[in-house]
C-alpha positions as a Python dict, from the first residue, in 0.01 Angstrom:
ca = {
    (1, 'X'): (0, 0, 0),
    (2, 'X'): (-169, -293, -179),
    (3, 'X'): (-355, -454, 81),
    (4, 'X'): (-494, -169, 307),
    (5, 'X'): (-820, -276, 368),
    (6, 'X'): (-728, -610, 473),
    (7, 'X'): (-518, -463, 729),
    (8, 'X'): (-758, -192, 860),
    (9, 'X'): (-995, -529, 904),
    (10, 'X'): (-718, -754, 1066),
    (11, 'X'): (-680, -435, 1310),
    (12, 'X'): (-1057, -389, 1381),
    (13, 'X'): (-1098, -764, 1406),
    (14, 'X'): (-848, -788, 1671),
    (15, 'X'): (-997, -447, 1827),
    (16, 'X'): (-1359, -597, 1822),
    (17, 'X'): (-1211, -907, 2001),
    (18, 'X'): (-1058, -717, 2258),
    (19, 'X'): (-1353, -460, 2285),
    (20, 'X'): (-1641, -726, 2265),
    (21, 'X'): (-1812, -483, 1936),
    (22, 'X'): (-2042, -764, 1855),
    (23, 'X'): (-2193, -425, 1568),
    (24, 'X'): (-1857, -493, 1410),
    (25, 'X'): (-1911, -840, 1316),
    (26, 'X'): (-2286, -766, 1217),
    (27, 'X'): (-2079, -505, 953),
    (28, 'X'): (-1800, -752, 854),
    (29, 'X'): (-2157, -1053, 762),
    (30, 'X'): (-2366, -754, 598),
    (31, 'X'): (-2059, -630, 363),
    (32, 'X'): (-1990, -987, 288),
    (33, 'X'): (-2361, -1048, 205),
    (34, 'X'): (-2343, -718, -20),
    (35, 'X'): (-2035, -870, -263),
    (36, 'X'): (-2219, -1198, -225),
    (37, 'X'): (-2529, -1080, -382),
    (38, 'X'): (-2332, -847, -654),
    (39, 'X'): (-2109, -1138, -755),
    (40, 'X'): (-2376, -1433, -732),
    (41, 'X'): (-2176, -1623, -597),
    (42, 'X'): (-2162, -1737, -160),
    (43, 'X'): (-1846, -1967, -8),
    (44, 'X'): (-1925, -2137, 297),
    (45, 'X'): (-1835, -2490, 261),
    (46, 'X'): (-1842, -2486, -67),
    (47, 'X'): (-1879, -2284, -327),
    (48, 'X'): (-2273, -2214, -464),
    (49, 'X'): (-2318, -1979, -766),
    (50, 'X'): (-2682, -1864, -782),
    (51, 'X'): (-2716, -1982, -1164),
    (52, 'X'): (-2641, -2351, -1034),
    (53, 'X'): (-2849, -2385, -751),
    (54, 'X'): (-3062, -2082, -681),
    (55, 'X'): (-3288, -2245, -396),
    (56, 'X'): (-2951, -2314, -168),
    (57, 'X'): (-2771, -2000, -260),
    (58, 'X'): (-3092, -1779, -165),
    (59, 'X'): (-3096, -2023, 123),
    (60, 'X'): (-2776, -1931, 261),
    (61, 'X'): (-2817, -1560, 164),
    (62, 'X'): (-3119, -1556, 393),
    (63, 'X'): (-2947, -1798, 687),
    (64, 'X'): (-2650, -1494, 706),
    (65, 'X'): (-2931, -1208, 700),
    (66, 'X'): (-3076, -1334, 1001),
    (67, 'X'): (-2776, -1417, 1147),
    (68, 'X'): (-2639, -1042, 1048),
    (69, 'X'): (-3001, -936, 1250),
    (70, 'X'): (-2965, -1129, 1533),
    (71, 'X'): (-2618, -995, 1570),
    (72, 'X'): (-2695, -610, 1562),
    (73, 'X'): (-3024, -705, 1821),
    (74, 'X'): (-2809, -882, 2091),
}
């Protein structure tokens, strides 16, 4: 199966709807901010490579921590 790990998320997306797992959403931000910071690259409303515009990307690296905190502490 190609795709398996999009499915497994599309299931525990719709599982963390129906369950209210606000700790799975906290895990979906932090493994996005992981490939984020490997790749140097974030998408949000537009695309911002670290090498181009390091202030903005750290910026928005740092905006999605807190808002990865704030998730696991509510």
């Amino acid at each position: 199966m190609r795709y398996w790990k999009t499915i497994v998320a599309l299931i525990l997306m719709v599982l963390a709807i129906i369950y209210d797992w606000n700790w799975f959403w906290a895990l979906i931000v932090a493994l996005g901010l992981l490939n984020v910071i490997v790749t140097g690259e974030i998408h949000f409303v537009e695309s911002i490579k670290k090498k181009d515009a390091p202030l903005m990307y750290w910026l928005m690296v740092a905006v999605w921590t807190v808002l990865t905190a704030l998730t696991l502490l509510t």
